[in-house]
N, C-alpha and C positions, 0 to 999 in steps of 0.2 A: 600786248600784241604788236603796238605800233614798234615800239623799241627793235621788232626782229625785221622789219622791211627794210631795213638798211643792206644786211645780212644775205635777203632772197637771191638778188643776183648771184652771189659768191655760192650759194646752197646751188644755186641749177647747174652751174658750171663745173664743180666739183661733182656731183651726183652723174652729170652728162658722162666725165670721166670714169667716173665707177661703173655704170653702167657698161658701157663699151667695155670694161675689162671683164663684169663678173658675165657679161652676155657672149664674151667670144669663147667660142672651142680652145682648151686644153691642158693642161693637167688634169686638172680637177673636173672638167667634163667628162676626160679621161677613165678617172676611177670611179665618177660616180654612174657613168654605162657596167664596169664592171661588178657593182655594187647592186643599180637595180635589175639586171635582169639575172641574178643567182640569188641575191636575198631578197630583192622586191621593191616594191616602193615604199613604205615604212622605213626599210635602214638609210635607202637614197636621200630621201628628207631630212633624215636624223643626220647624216654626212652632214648636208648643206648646213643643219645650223649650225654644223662644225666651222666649215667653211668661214659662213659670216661671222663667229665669233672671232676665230683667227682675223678675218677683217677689221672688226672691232680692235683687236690687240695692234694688228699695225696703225689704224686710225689713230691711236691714243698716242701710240710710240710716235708719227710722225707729228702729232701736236707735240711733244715732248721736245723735240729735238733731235730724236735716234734717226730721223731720214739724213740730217743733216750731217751726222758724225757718220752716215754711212757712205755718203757721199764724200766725205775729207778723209775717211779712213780708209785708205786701199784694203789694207789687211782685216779689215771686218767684214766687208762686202767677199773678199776672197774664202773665207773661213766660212759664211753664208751659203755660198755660191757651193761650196764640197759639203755642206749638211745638206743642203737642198737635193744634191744632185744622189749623194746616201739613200736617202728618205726615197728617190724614183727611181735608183735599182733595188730597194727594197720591194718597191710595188713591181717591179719589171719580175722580179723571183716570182711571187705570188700569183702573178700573172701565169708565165712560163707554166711553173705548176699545175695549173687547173688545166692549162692546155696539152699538157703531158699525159695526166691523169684526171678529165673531168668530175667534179665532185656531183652527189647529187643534187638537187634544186632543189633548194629549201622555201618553205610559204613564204609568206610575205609578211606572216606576224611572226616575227623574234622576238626570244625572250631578252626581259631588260638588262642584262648583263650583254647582251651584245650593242646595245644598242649605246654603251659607254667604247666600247671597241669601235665604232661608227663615228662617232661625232669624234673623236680622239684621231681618228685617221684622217676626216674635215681637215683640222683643227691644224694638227703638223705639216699637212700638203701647205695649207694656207700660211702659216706664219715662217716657212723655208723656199717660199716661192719669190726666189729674186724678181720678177714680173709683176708680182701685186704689190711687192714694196716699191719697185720705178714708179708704180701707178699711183701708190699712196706720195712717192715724194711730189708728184707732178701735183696732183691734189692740194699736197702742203703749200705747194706756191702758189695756189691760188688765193690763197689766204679768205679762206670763207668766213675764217673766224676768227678774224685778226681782232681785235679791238672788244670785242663778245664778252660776255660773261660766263659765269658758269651754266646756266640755263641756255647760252646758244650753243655753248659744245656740248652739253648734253643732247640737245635736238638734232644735232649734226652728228653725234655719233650713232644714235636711235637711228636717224636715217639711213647711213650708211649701213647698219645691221639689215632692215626692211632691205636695203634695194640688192645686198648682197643674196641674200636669204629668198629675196624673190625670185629671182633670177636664175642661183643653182637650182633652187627648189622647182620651179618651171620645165629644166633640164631634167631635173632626177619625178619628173611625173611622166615625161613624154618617153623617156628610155624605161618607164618600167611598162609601159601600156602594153596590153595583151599583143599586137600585131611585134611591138619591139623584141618583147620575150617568144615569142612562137617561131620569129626568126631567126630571136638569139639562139635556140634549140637544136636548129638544125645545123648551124655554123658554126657552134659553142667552142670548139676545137679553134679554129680561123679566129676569130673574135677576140680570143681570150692571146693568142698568138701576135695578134694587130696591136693588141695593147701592150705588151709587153714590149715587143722591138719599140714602141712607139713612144713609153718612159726609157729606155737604152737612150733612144734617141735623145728625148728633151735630157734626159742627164748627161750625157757626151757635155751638148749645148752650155748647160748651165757651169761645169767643169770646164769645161775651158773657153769660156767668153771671157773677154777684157772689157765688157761696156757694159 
């Protein structure tokens, strides 16, 4: 255990970082309001461990070196940036959709073939979200786990999963709670309208930013 005290600072300062990202509103907040108040809190959760897994995949990738080649390759990051921004007018359609034609509200317990459709939707939000990979490269430079062995990047990946996972997961409890859904109910139409212009929007953003 002493061998990991060296390690602590770098673990708080990265996790401070992750924090702040997986705690602030949007994308992914985004779909996981649309998620819990028409299929419930059950798929919202299941998103999130979508979410954190995708976390996980950039975590590794930014030990790896891919934050690095993403930052010296214009044209990766550019190619990134048009799947990402894909993947949010897909969700912007879905959105649009419901609010065209509201569907009805389904329980809150889905069967387990939906809930591979959930964590899969997490999953690709998370690992085409140019924003959580700046925040993995920022991460990478801090170097939590420079010098480490395999046992400290595995603790720092663990982690990173928890504080991902805690976080959406937090969000997708308080947007499914009876007063969130009772108001989703009456405004479902508005709601589901907001989200939609609102991935248009962040895909505009991620399509043609240069930074």
């Amino acid at each position: 255990m002493n061998d990991l005290l060296p390690f602590l600072p770098g673990f708080i300062a990265a996790y401070a970082i992750l924090f702040v990202a997986a705690s602030s509103p949007g994308p992914a907040v985004a779909m996981l309001l649309g998620i819990a108040t028409t299929s419930g809190r059950r798929s919202a959760l299941v998103a999130s461990a979508g979410i954190a897994s995708g976390s996980v995949i950039l975590n590794i990738g930014t030990l790896l070196g891919v934050g690095l080649l993403l930052t010296q390759a214009a044209w990766a990051m550019s190619v990134l940036r048009l799947v990402g921004a894909a993947y949010l007018l897909y969700l912007a359609w879905g959105a649009f959709r419901k609010a065209a034609a509201p569907p009805p509200v389904v329980a809150a317990s889905v069967a387990s073939a939906s809930d591979a459709k959930y964590f899969l939707a997490g999953f690709l939000l998370q690992v085409t979200n140019p924003k959580a990979i700046v925040f993995w490269i920022a991460i990478a430079a801090v170097g939590a786990t420079v010098g480490g062995g395999a046992l400290v990047i595995l603790l720092f990946v663990l982690g990173a999963f928890a504080i991902s996972f805690f976080c959406h997961g937090a969000w997708a409890i308080f947007l499914s709670s009876n007063p969130i859904r009772a108001g989703y109910m009456h405004a479902r139409r508005w709601v589901d309208g907001a989200l939609g212009t609102f991935f248009v929007f962040a895909a505009y953003k991620l399509a043609t930013s240069r930074t």
